[in-house]
C-alpha positions, 0 to 999 in steps of 0.5 A: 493506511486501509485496514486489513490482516496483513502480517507486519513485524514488529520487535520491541525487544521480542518479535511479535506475530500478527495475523498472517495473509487473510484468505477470502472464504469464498471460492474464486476461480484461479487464472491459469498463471497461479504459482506452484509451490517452488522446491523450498515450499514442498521441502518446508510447510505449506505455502500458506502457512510459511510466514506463521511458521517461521515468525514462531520459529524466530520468536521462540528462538528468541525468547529462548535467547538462540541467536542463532535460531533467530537469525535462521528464521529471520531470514526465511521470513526475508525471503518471503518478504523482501521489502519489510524493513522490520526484517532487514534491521533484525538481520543486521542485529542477529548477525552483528551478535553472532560475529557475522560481520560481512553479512551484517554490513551487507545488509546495512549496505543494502539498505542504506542503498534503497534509502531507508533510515535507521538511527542504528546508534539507538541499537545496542545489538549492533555494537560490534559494528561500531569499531569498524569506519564503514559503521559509521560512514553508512549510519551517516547517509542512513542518518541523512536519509531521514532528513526532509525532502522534497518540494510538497506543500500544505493545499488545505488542512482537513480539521480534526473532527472529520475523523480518520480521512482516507479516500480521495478523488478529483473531478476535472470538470467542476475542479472539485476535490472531494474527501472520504472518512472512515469513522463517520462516512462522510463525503466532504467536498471543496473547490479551493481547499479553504471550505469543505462542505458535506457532499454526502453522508449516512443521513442522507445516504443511509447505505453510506458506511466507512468510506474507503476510496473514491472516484470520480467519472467524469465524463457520466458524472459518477460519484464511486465510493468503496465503503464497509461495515467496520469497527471504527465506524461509529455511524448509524447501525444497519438493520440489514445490508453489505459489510462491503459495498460500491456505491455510484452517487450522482456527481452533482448532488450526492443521491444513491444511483446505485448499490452494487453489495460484495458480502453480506453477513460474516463473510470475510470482504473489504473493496478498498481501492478503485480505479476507472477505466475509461469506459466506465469499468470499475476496478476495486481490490479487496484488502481482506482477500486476494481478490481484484474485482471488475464492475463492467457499465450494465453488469449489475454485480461485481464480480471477481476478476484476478486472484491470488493466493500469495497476495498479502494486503492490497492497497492502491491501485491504477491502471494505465493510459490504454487501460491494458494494465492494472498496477496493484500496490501489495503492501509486503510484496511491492507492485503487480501488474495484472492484464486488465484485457481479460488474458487472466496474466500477472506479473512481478514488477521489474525493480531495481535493487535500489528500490524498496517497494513495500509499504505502498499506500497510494498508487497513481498512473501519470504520463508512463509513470507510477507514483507511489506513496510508501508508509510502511518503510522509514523515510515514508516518502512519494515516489516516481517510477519511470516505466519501460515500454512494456509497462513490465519493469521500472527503469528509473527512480525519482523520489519527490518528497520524504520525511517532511514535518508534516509526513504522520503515515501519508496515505491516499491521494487524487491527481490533476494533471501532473499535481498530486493532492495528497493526505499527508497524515492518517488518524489510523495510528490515533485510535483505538480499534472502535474509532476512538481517539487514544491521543489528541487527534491532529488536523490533516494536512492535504499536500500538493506535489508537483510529480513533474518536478524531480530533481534526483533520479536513480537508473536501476541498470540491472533493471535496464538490462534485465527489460532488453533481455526477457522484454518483460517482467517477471511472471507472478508464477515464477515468484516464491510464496 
């Protein structure tokens, strides 16, 4: 879970707004593919300010007790972001109070058909759905859906004073697993999950800071580390230096080779994904701004490669066998698939509706695959995404794990082969705003799954035929803001 002002909804009772899309501060040239406002963007507030806006217009509907204004404004903010579980449960309970029952149950139905789980008997606004059968048949498979699941076992456990662990990384040649931490930005390593030693940190690399994400290069033996200036890190204060950085340490002893710095001072930039190309290139997604960066072998300052003003909170990121395309997870808007070739395209990624694809944390690339790990849906669960031809569009889903015992907001992980190695925990939901722990801070568990090892399998058909149609997904322009 990587620290970024992305919009999340929660009503206990009143929905609350947070703090809508961060906007980077600095200018960044626009591909040609970026969006126009749509009919419904021109007729209503601007592009940028629609979330904020209607997340007021439902809270103070709601406080004002005028379902109906809230369900209106409800479903707006649906539109915009389709993949939020928050938005889809409020719709249910709107439209049960209003007596929209069909509407209600649609809803439910839908959910129920992505695979999401709700304990809708702890709801008291749904209360006019319960004289119906088909209540209680979808809270059963609903019920049913946040059961354990999947073959993921415990590798290593991460003892708890290795504060809020998030980047990980696997190095193929020495079969070295190594670890990132945020509050105290440390580089742990280990080669069989039953030591860690310190591979790195702020004493010995003072330009060290919250480590956001990893990767290794193994064939130059590079060390990458996305790391920040925040609150939680509670390490050693700079003087002067990058609120934002990415260092290359060497692979085998952990020194600085190299510090290429994003921002500096108050400017508003956070690298918290990588991934490596196979000629070296680095690309890192910022999760304050909308921004996907390039570092190219010899360039010596990273520099901005795709933006997008619709972007909400970028997480993992991955990029294919050919290294033609780059899959960047946005947390409330699913995956994107950006030309990693310079051709300045993006597209939508094709889903089935059977798919909810919020909530995305890792993402990795295996054999015309994408797994996922989603946290911000409930099962949080891992996923295998079978792609089409093009790359464009998912033809079939697999989950492989959800709702385990040791599931506490799964996050980042590394693969070998076809085994992920995961942090099946996060400390994220067990500290304060500066890295102190609000509760006993647990140990993490690092799981290992096989993504080979699928025993369900959903085919979006819509999907499938939406691929032989158009041959393509669809292009980020054509989506609504």
């Amino acid at each position: 879970m990587r620290i970024s002002a992305i919009l999340i909804s929660l009503l206990a009772g009143l929905l609350l707004a947070v703090t809508a899309s961060a906007q980077s501060e600095a200018e960044v040239n626009q591909p040609d593919s970026a969006p126009e406002p749509g009919p419904e963007q021109s007729a209503g507030p601007p592009p940028g300010q629609q979330m904020s806006h209607w997340i007021r217009k439902a809270a103070n509907a709601y406080q004002s007790q005028d379902i109906e204004g809230w369900v209106e404004a409800t479903r707006e903010l649906h539109k915009l972001r389709p993949y939020n579980q928050d938005f889809m449960r409020q719709l249910v309970e709107g439209n049960a109070l209003l007596g929209n029952l069909r509407e209600a149950f649609n809803i439910m139905l839908k959910m129920q058909q992505q695979g999401l789980s709700v304990d809708w008997d702890a709801i008291e606004a749904v209360e006019p759905l319960r004289e119906h059968s088909l209540y209680d048949h979808l809270k059963q498979l609903m019920t049913e859906a946040g059961q354990p699941f999947g073959d993921a076992s415990t590798w290593s456990t991460l003892d708890s004073e290795h504060a809020m662990p998030e980047a990980m990384a696997f190095d193929s040649a020495s079969e070295r697993i190594f670890v990132g931490t945020i509050r105290d930005g440390e580089i742990l390593v280990s080669e069989d999950g039953e030591s860690w030693d310190m591979f790195a940190s702020p004493e010995t690399v003072p330009e060290l800071a919250s480590v956001f994400d990893i990767a290794v290069d193994a064939e130059r033996r590079h060390l990458w580390a996305a790391v920040g200036r925040v609150s939680h890190y509670q390490g050693p204060e700079a003087e002067e230096g990058a609120n934002s950085a990415l260092l290359r340490l060497d692979l085998e002893n952990g020194e600085l080779q190299e510090q290429y710095t994003l921002s500096t001072d108050d400017q508003r930039n956070l690298i918290g994904s990588l991934t490596l190309a196979g000629d070296g290139t680095i690309f890192a997604a910022d999760t304050q701004a909308p921004i996907v960066y390039r570092l190219e072998p010899g360039q010596e300052q990273i520099k901005p490669y795709f933006a997008h003003p619709n972007f909400t909170s970028l997480r993992g990121i991955a990029l294919n066998d050919d290294d033609s395309l780059l899959y960047v997870a946005d947390y409330e808007l699913g995956i994107l698939v950006v030309d990693a070739t310079g051709g300045e395209q993006a597209w939508q990624l094709a889903v089935p509706e059977t798919f909810n694809a919020g909530g995305i944390d890792g993402l990795y690339w295996w054999n015309d695959h994408l797994v996922a790990i989603q946290n911000g849906i409930s099962p949080q669960r891992v996923v295998r995404l079978e792609l089409g031809p093009d790359g464009l569009g998912v033809t079939s889903v697999a989950p492989l794990a959800a709702a385990k015992e040791e599931f506490d907001t799964p996050t980042f992980g590394t693969m070998d082969g076809q085994m992920l190695y995961f942090l099946a925990g996060s400390h994220w939901p067990h500290v304060d705003q500066k890295g102190n722990a609000v509760d006993n801070l647990p140990d993490v568990p690092i799981m290992q799954l096989d993504v080979d090892a699928a025993s369900v399998q959903v085919v979006g058909q819509q999907v499938l035929e939406q691929l032989k149609r158009q041959g393509r997904g669809v292009p980020i322009d054509e989506q609504d803001g």
